[in-house]
N, CA and C atoms as an extended XYZ file, in Angstrom:
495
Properties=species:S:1:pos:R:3:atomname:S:1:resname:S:1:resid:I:1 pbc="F F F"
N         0.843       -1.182        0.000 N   UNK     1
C         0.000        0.000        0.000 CA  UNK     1
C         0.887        1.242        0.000 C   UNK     1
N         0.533        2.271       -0.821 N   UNK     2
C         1.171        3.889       -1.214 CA  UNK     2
C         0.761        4.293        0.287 C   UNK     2
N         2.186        4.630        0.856 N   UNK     3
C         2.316        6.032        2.130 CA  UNK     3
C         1.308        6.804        1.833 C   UNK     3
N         0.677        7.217        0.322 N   UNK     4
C         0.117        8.453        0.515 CA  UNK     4
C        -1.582        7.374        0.226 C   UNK     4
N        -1.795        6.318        1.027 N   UNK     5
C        -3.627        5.914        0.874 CA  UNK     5
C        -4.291        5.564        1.927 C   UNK     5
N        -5.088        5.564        1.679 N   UNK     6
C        -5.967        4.837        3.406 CA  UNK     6
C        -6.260        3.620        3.471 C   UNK     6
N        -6.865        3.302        4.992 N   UNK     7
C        -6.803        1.862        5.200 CA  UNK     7
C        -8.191        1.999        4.649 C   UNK     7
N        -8.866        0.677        4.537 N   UNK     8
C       -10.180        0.730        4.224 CA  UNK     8
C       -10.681        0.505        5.385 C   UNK     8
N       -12.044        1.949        4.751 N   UNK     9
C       -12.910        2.149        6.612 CA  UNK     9
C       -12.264        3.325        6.940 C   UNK     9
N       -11.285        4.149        6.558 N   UNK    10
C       -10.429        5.148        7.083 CA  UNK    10
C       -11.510        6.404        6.330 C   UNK    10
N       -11.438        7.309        7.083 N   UNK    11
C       -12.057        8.711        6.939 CA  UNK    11
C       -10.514        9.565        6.644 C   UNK    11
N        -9.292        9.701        6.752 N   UNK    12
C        -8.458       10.155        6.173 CA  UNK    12
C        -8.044       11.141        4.849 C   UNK    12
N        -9.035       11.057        4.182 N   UNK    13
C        -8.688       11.635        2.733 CA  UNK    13
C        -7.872       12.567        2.412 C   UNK    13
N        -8.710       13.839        3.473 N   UNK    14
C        -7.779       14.618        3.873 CA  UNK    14
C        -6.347       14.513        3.712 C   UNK    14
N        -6.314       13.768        4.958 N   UNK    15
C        -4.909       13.912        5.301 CA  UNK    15
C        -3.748       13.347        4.302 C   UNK    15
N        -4.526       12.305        3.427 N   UNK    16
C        -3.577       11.847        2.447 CA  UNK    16
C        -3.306       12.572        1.262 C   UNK    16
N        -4.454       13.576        0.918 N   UNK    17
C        -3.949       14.493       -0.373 CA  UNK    17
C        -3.368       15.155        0.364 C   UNK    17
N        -3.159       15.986        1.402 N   UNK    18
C        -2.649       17.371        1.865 CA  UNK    18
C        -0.892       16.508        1.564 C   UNK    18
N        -1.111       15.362        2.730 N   UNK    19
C         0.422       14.678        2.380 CA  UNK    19
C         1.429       14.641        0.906 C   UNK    19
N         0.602       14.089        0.031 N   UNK    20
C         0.397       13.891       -1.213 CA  UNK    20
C         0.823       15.305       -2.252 C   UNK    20
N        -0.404       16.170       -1.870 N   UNK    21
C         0.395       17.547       -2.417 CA  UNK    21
C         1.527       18.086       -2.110 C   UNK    21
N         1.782       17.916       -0.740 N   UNK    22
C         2.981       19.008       -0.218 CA  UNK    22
C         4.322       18.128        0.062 C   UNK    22
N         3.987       16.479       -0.030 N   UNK    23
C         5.152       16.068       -0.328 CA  UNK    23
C         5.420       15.664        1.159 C   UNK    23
N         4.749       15.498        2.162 N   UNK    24
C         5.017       14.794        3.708 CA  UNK    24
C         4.820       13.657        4.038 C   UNK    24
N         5.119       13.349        4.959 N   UNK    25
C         4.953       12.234        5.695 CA  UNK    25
C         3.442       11.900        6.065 C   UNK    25
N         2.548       11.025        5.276 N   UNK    26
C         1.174       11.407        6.340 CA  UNK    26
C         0.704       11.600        7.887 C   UNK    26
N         2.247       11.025        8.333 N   UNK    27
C         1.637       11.056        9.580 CA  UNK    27
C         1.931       12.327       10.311 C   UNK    27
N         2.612       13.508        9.686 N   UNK    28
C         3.378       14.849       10.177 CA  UNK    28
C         1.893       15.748        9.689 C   UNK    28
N         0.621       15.386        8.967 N   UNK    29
C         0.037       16.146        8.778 CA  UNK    29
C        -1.714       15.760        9.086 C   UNK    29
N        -2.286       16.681        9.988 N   UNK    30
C        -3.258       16.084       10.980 CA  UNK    30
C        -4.482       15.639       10.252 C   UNK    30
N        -5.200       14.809       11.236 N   UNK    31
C        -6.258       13.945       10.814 CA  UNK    31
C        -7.111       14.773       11.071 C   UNK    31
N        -7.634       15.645        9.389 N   UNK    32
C        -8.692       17.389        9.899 CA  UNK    32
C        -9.695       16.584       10.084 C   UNK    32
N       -10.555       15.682        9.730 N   UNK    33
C       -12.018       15.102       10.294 CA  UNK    33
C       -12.488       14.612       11.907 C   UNK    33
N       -10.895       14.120       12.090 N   UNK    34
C       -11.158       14.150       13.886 CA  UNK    34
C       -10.444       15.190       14.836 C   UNK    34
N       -10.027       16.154       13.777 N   UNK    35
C        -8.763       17.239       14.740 CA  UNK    35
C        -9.530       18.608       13.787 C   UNK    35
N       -10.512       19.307       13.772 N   UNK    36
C       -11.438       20.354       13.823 CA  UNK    36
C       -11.445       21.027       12.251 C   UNK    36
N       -11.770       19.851       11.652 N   UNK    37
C       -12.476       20.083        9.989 CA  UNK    37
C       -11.890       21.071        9.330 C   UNK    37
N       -12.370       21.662        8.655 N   UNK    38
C       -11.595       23.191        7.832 CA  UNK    38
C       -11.023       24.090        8.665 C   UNK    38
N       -10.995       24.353        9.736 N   UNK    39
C       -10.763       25.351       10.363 CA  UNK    39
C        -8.654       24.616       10.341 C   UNK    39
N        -8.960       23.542       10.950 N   UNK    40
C        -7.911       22.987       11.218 CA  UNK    40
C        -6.678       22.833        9.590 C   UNK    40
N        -8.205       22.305        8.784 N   UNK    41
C        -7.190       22.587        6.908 CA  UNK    41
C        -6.274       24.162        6.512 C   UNK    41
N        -7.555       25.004        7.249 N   UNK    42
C        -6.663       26.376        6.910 CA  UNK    42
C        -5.686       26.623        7.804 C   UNK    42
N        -5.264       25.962        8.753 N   UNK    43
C        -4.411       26.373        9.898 CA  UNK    43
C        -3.512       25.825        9.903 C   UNK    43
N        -3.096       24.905        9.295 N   UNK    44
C        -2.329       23.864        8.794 CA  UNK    44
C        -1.694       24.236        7.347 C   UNK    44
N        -2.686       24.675        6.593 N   UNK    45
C        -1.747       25.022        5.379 CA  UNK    45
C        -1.123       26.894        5.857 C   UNK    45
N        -1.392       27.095        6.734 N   UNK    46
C        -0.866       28.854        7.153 CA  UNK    46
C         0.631       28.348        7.792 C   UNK    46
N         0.848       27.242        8.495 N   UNK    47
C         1.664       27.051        9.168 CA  UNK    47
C         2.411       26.347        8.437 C   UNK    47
N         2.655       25.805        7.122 N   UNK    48
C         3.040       25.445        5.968 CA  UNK    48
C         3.907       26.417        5.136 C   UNK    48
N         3.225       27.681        5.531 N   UNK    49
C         3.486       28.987        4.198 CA  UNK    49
C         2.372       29.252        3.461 C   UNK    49
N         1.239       28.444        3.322 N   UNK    50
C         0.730       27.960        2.257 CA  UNK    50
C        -0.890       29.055        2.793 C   UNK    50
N        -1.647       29.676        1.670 N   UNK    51
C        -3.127       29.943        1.263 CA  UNK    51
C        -3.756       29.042        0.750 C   UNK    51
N        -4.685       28.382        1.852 N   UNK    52
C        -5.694       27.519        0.893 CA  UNK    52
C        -6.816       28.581        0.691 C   UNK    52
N        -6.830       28.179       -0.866 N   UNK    53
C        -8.129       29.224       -1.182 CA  UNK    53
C        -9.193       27.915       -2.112 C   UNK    53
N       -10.460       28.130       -1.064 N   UNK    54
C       -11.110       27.235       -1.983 CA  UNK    54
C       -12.179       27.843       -3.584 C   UNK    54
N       -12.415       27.089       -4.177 N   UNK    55
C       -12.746       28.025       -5.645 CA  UNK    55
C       -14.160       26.703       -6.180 C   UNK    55
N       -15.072       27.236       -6.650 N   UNK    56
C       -15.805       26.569       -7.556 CA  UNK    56
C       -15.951       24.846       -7.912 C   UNK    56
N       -16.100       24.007       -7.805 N   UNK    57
C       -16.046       22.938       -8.821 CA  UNK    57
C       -15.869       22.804      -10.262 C   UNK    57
N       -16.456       23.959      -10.943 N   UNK    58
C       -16.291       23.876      -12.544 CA  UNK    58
C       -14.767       24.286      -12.643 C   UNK    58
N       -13.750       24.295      -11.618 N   UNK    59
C       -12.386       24.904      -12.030 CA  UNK    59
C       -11.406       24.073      -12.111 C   UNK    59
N       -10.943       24.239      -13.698 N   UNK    60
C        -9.452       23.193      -13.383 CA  UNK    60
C        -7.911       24.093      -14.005 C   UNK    60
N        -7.108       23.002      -13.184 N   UNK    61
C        -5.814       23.966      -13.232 CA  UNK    61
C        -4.973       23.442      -13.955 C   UNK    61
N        -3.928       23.945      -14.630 N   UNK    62
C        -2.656       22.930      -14.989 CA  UNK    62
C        -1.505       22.858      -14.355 C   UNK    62
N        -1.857       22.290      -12.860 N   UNK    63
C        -1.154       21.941      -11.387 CA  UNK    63
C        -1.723       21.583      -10.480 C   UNK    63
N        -1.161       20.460      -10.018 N   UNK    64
C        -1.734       19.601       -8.691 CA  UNK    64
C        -2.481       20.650       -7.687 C   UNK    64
N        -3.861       20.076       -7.471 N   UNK    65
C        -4.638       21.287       -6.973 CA  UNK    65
C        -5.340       19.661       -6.114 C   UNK    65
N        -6.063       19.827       -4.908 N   UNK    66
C        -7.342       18.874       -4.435 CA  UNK    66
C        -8.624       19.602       -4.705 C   UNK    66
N        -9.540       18.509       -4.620 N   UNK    67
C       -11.018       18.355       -5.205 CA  UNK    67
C       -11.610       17.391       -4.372 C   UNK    67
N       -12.787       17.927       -3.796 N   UNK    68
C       -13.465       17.865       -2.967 CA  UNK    68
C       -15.289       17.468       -3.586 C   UNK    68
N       -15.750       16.237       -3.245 N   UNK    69
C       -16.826       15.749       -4.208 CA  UNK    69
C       -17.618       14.858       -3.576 C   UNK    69
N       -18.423       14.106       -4.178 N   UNK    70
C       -19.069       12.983       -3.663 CA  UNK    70
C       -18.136       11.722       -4.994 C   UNK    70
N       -18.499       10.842       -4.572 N   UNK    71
C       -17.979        9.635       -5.103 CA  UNK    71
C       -19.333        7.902       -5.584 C   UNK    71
N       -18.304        7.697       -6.055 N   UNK    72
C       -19.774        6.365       -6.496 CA  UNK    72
C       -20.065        5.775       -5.596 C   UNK    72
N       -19.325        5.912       -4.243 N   UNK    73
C       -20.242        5.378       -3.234 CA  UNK    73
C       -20.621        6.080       -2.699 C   UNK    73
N       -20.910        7.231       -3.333 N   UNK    74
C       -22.069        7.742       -2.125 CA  UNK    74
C       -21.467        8.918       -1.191 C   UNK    74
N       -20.516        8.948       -1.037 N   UNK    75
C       -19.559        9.664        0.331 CA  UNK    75
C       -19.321       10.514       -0.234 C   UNK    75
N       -18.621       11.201        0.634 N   UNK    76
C       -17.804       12.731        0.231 CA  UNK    76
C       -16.412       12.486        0.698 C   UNK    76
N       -15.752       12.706       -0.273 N   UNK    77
C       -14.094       12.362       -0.537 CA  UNK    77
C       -13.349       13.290       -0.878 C   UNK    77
N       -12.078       13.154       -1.013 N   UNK    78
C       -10.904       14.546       -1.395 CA  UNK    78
C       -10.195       13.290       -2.167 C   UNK    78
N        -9.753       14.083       -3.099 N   UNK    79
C        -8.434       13.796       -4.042 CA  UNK    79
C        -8.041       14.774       -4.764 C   UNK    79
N        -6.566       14.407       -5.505 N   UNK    80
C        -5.459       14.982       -5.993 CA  UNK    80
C        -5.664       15.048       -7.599 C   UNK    80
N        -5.903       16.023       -8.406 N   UNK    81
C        -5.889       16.737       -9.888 CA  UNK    81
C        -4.974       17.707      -10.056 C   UNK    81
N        -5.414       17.168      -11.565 N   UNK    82
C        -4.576       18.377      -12.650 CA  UNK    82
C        -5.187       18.393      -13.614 C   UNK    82
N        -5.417       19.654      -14.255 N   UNK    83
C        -5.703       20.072      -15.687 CA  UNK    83
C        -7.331       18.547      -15.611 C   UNK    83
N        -8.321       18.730      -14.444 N   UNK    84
C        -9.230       18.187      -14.692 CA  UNK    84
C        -9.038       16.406      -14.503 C   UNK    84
N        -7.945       15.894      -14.528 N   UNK    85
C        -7.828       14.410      -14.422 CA  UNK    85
C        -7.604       13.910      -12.655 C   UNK    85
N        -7.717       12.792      -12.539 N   UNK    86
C        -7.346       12.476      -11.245 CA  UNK    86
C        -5.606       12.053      -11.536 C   UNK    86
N        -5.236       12.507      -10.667 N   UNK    87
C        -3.476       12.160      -10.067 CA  UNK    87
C        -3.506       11.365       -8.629 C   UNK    87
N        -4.324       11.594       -7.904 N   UNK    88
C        -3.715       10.240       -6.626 CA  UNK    88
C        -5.577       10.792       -6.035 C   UNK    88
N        -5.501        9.361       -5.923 N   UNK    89
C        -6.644        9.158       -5.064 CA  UNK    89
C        -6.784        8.337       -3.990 C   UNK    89
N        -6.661        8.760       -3.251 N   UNK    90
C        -6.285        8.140       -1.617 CA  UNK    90
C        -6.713        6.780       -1.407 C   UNK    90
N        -8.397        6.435       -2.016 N   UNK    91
C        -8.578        5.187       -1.437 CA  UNK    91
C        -8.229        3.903       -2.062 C   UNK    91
N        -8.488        2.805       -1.618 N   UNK    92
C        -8.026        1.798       -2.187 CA  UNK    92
C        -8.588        1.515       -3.476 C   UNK    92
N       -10.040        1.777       -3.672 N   UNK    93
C       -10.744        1.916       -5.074 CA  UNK    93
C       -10.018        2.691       -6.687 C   UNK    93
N        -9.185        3.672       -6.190 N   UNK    94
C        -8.645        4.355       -7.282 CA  UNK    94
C       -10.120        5.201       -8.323 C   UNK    94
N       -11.226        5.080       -7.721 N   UNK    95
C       -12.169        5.711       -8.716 CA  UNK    95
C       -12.465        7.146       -8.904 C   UNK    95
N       -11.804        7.844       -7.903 N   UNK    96
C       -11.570        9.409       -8.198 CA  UNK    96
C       -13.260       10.058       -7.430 C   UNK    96
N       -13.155       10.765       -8.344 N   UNK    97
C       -14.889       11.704       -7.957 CA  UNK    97
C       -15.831       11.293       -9.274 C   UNK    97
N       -17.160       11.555       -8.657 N   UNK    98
C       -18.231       11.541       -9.188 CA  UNK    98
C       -18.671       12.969       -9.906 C   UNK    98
N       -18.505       13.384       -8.526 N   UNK    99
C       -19.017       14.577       -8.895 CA  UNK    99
C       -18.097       15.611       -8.050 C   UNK    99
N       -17.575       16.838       -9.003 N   UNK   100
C       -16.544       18.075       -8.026 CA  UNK   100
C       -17.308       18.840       -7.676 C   UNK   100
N       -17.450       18.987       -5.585 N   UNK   101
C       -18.079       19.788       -5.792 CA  UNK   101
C       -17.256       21.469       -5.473 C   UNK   101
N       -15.710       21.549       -5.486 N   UNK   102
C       -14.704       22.895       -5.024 CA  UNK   102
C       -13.727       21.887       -4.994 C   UNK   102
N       -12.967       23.147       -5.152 N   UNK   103
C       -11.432       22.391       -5.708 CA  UNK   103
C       -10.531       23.433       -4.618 C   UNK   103
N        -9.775       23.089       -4.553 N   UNK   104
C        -8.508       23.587       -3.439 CA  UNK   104
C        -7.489       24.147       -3.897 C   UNK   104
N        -6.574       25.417       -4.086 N   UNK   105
C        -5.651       25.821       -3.981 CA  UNK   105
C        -4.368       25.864       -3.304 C   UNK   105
N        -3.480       25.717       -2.592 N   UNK   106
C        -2.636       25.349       -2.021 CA  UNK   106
C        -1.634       26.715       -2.915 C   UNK   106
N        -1.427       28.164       -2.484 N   UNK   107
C        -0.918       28.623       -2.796 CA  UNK   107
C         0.208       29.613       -1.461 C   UNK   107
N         1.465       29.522       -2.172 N   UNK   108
C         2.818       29.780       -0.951 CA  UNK   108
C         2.348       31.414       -0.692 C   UNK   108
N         2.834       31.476        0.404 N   UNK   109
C         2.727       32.950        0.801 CA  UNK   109
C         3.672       33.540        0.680 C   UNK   109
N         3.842       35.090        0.051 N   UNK   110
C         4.846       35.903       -0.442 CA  UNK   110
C         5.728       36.503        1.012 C   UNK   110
N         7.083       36.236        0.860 N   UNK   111
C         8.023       36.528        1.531 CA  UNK   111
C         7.802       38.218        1.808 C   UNK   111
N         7.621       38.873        2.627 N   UNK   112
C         8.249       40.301        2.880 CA  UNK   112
C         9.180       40.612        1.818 C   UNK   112
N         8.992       41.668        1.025 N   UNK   113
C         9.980       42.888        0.372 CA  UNK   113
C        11.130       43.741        1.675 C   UNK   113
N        12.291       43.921        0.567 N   UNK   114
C        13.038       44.047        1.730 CA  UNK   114
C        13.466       45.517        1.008 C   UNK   114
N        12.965       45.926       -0.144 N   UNK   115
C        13.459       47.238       -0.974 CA  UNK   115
C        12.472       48.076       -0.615 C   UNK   115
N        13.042       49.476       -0.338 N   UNK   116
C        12.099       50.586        0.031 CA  UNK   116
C        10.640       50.912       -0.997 C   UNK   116
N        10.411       51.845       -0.789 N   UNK   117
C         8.871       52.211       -1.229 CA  UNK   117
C        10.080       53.289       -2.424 C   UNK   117
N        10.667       53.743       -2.534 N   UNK   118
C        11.478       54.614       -3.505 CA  UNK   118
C        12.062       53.095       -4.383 C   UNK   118
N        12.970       52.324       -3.794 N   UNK   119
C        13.358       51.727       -5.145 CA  UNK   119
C        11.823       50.842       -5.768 C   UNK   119
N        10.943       50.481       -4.725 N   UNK   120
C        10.011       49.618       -5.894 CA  UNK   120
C         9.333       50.792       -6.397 C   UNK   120
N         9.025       52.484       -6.251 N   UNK   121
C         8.777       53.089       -7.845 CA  UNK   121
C         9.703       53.250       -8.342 C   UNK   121
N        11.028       53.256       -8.630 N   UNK   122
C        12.122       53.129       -9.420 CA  UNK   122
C        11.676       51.896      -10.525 C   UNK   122
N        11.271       50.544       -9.353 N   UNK   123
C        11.400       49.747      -10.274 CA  UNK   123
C        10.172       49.773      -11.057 C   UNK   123
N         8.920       50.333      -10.534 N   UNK   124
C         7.737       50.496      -11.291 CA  UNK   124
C         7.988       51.304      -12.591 C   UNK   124
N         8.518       52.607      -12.377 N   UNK   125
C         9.115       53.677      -13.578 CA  UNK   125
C        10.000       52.928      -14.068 C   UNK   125
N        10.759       51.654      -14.307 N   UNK   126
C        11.400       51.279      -15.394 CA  UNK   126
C        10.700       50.252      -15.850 C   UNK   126
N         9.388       50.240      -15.715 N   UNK   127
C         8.245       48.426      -16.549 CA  UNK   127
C         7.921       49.564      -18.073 C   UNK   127
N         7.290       49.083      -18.465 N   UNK   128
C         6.629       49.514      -19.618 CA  UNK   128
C         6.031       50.854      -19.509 C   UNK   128
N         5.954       52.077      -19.339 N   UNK   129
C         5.093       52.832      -19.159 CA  UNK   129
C         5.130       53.353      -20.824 C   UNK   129
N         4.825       52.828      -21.840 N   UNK   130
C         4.792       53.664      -23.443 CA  UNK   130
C         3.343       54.091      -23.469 C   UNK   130
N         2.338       53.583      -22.166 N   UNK   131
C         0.962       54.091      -22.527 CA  UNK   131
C         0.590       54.556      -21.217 C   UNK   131
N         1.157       55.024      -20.687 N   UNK   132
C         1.037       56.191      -18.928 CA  UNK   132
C         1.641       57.402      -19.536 C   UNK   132
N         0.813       58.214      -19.408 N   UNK   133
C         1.606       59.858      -19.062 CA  UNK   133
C         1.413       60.222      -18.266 C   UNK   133
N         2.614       60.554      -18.053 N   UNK   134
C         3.059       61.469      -16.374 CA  UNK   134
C         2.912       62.996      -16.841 C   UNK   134
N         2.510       62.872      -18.020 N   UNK   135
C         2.045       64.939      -18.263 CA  UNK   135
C         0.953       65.206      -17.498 C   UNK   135
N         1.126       66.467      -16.938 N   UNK   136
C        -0.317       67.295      -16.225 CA  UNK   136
C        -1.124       68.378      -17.750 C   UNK   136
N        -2.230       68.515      -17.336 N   UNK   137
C        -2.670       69.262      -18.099 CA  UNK   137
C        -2.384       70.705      -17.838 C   UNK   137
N        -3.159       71.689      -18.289 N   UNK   138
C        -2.804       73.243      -18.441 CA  UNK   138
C        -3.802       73.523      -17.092 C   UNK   138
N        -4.573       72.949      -16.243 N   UNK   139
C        -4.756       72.867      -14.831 CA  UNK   139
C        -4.108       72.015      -13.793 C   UNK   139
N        -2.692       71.581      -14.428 N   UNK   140
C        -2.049       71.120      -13.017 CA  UNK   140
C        -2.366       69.277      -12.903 C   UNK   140
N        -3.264       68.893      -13.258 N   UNK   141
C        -3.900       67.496      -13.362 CA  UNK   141
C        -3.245       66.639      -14.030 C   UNK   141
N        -3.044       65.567      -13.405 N   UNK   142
C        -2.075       64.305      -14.531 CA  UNK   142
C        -3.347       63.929      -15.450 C   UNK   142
N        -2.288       63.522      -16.911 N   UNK   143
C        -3.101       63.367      -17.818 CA  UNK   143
C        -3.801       61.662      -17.681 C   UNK   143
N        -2.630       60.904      -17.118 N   UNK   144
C        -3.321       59.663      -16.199 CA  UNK   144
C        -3.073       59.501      -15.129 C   UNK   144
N        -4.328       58.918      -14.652 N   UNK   145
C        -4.391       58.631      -13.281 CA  UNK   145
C        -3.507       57.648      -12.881 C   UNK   145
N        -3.283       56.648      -13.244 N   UNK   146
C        -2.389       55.565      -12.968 CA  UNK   146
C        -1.120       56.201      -12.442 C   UNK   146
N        -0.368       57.199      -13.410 N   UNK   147
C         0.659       57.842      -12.857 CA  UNK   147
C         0.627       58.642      -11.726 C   UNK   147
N        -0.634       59.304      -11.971 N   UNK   148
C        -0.424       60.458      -10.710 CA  UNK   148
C        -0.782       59.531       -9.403 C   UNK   148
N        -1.391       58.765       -9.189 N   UNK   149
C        -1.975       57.479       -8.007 CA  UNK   149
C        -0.577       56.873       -7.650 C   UNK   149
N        -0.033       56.352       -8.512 N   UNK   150
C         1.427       56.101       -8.446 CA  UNK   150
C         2.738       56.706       -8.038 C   UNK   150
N         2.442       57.559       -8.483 N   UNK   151
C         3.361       58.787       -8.247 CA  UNK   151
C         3.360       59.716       -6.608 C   UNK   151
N         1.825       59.904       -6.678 N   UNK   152
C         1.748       60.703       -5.514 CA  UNK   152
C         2.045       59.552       -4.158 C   UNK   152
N         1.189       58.285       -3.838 N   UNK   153
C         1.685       57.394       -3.101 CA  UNK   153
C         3.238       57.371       -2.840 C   UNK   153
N         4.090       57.347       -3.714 N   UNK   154
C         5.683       56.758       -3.148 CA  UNK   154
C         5.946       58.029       -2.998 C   UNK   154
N         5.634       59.448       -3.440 N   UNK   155
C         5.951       61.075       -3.040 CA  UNK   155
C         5.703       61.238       -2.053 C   UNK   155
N         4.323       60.965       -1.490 N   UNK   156
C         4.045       61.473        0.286 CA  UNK   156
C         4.986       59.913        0.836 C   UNK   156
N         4.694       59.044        0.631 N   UNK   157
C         5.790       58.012        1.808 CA  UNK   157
C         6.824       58.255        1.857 C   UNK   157
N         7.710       58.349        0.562 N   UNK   158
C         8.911       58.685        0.679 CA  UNK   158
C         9.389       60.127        1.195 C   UNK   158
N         8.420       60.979        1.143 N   UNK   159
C         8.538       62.405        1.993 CA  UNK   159
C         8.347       62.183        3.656 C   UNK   159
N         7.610       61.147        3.721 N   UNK   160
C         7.272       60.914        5.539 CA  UNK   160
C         8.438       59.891        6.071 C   UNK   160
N         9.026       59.367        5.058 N   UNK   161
C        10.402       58.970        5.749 CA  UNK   161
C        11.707       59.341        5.470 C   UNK   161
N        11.327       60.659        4.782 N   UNK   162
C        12.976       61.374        4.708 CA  UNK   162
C        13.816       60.670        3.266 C   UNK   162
N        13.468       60.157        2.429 N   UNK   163
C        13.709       59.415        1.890 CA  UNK   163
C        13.867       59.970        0.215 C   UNK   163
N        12.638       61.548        0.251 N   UNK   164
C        12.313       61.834       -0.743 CA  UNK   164
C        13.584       63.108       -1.169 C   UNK   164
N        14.231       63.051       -2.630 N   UNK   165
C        14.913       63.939       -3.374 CA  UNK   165
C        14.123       65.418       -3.651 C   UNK   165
């Protein structure tokens, strides 16, 4: 039997895709049906790094995502997709879902920026701007907003921390 399946009779599912996706040990990652259901899924993937964001059933990805459904027997099960197919399905049956009813995200959480509010508009003023003007009109007004919204934001921060030329 695959580290990443259940015994039969096991309520687990959970715990074997979460394993399964993120590449653990099943037994390093908790049993959410007897250790406090979703609450416990989102608290677990926070302490991971990880955003679970749940989304629709009609959604598929092209990356290991879980899916959450009823099954031909009847139950409500979790397993492991991509791009719409099954990739690991925990139980011993291998029959996937019946029916999807939300699919799971498993997305990393962004590290802290460590560059000031001056170099990231530096680095904003060197992307593409060939369709932003930073011209004001003949009343003082930027001719786009994007720039002046842009502009004025990193002007007053970088003025409130001494920062500004």
């Amino acid at each position: 039997m695959s580290a990443y399946k259940q015994a039969v009779g096991s309520t687990n599912c959970m715990q074997c895709c979460v394993s399964f996706l993120l590449g653990l040990p099943v037994e390093s990652v908790p049993q959410f049906a007897e250790d406090g259901g979703w609450d416990r899924f989102m608290q677990f993937a926070a302490e991971k790094g990880y955003s679970a964001v749940m989304l629709p059933g009609d959604r598929e990805f092209e990356a290991d995502y879980l899916a959450s459904g009823k099954t031909e027997r009847g139950t409500s099960h979790m397993v492991v997709m991509n791009d719409g197919k099954l990739v690991h399905d925990p139980h011993p049956s291998n029959a996937g879902l019946v029916e999807v009813q939300c699919v799971w995200l498993f997305a990393r959480n962004a590290t802290p920026t460590r560059r000031t509010e001056r170099e990231l508009f530096e680095g904003w003023a060197r992307a593409d701007t060939s369709n932003v003007s930073f011209e004001r009109d003949a009343e003082g007004f930027y001719n786009d907003m994007t720039a002046a919204l842009l502009w004025h934001a990193w002007e007053s921060r970088a003025t409130h921390q001494g920062d500004h030329q």
